[in-house]
N, C-alpha and C positions, 0 to 999 in steps of 0.2 A: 424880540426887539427890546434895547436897555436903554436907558438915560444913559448919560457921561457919567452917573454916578452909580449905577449898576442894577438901578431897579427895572422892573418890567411894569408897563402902565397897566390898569387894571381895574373894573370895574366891580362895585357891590350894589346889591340889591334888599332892600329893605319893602316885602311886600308886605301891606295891609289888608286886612280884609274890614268888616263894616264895626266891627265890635273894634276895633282896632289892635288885633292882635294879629303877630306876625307871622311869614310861613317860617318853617323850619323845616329842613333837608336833611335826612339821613345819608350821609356818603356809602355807596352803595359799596356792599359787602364791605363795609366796616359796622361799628356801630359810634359813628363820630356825627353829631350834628353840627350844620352851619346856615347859613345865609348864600340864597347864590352869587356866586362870582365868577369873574372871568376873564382874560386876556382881552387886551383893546389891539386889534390886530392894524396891521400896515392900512393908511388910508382912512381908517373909522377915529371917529370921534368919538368921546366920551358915549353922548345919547345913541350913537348907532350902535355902541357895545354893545351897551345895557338894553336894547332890544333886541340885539342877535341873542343875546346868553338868556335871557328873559324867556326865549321862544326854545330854545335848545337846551335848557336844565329845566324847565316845567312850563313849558308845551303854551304860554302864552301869548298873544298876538298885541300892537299897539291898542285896538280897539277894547282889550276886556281891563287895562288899566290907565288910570290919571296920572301925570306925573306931580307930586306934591311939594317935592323940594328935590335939591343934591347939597352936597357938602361943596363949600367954599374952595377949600382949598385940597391937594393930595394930602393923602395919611397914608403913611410911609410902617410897615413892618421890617426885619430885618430877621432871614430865617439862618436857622443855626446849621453851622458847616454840616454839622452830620447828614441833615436832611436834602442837601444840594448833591449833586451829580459832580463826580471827580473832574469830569474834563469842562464844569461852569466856573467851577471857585477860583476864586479870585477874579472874578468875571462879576458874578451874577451875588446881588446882594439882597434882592428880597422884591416886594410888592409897595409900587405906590398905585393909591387906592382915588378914586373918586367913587364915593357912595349916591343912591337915589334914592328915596322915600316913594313908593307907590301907592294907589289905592286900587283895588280890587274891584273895578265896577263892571263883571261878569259874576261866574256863579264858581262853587266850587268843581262843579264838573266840569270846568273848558281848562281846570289845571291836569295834564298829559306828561308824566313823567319818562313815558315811552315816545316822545315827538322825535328824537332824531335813534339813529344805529349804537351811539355811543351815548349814554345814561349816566347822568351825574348822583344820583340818589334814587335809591328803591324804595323811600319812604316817608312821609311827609306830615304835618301834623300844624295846626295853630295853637300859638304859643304865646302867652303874656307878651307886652313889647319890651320889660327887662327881663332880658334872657339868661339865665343863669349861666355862668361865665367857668365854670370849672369843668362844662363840658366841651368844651371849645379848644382845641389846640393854645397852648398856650402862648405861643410865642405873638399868634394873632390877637389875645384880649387885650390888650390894650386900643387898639384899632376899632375893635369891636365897640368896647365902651365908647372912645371918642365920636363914631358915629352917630352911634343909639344917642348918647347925648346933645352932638350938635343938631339932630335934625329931629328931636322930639317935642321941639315948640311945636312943629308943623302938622303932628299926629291931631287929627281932628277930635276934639272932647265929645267924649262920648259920657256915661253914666261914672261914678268915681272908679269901679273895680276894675275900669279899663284905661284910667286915666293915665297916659305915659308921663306927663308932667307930676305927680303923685307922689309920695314918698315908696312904689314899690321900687322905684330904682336902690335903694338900700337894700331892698331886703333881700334882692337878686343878683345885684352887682357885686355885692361885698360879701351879704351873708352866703350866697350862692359862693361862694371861694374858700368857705371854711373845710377844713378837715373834718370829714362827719364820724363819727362815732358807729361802729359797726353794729351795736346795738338799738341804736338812735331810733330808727323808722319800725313802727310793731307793722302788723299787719293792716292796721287799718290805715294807716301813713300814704299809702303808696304813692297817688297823685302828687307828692311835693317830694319825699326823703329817699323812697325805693327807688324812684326813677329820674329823680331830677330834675324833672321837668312838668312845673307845676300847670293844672288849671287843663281841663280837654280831653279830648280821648282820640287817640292814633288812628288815621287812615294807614292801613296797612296793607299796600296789592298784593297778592299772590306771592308764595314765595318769599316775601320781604319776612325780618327778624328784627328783635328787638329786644338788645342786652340793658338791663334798666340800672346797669352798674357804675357810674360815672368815670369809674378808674379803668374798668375794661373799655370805655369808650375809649379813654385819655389815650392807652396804650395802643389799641386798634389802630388810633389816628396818628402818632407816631410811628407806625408802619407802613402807612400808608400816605402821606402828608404828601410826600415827594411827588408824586402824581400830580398835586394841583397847589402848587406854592405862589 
């Protein structure tokens, strides 16, 4: 289903939990991290999206989250020819977005990665609420920031290290974007420079993997992108 203008409507999710840090999705068998998302299918509205895909990319029900905000207006990406399907283009132009801000008021075990046949991510983890952006497909970062932005008034204050209004939005959004130096992270680094992905330590089920290389992700996800544009 497109707009007149070639997008496809689509919903983002922005989970909280009480520390105020967000969940974060490993794309299964890749090593690319995201935010769930998803198709607003024929008939559904925005909020019904975002509870279907809620429940069907990490196994949550209405009852275990609050909803805290959404975004104003659609945010609109624009994916690149190579990643679109020959017999879409010139059809299909990309994703506009309605984003939600959630809060977590279950536990971490009513989150089900395994809730339907078809599994968006084999692995999951909580993550500062500015999310280092160089692991992100990139044609999506800008999207990405404009949410995290507009709906970070709403992130409830919590103690300063989890403050989403805080100046860690620099040090993630921007400095997360730099070219890192392959010597950069020693051993003791790993938590921020090795993996990227600062602050926590990985739920990881059975099975599931984890390349802590941000350009093997990059690339991963460029292979795979097309599956969920």
């Amino acid at each position: 289903m497109l707009d007149r203008d070639g997008f496809r409507p689509n919903v983002g999710i922005i989970l909280l939990n009480q520390r105020s840090q967000v969940f974060w999705g490993k794309r299964i068998r890749t090593h690319s991290w995201q935010f769930p998302q998803g198709g607003i299918d024929r008939g559904e509205n925005p909020e019904q999206a975002m509870f279907r895909e809620l429940h069907e990319e990490v196994g949550l029900m209405p009852q275990h989250v609050q909803v805290l905000a959404r975004t104003r207006d659609w945010l609109r990406y624009e994916v690149p020819d190579r990643f679109i399907r020959r017999d879409a283009r010139g059809h299909y132009k990309g994703q506009k977005q309605i984003w939600f801000l959630l809060q977590l008021v279950g536990h971490d075990w009513d989150l089900n990665l395994r809730a339907t046949d078809h599994p968006e991510f084999d692995a999951w983890r909580w993550n500062d609420y500015w999310v280092p952006l160089d692991v992100v497909v990139e044609f999506k970062r800008g999207v990405y920031e404009m949410a995290l932005t507009e709906l970070s008034r709403f992130v409830p204050r919590v103690d300063n290290r989890f403050d989403a209004r805080n100046d860690h939005r620099n040090r993630y959004l921007r400095g997360g974007m730099r070219q890192r130096d392959p010597g950069e992270a020693g051993s003791g680094e790993h938590s921020l420079h090795s993996s990227g992905l600062p602050g926590g330590s990985f739920e990881l089920p059975p099975g599931a993997t984890f390349e802590p290389d941000p350009q093997t992700s990059l690339a991963a996800a460029s292979r795979n992108e097309k599956h969920d544009l």
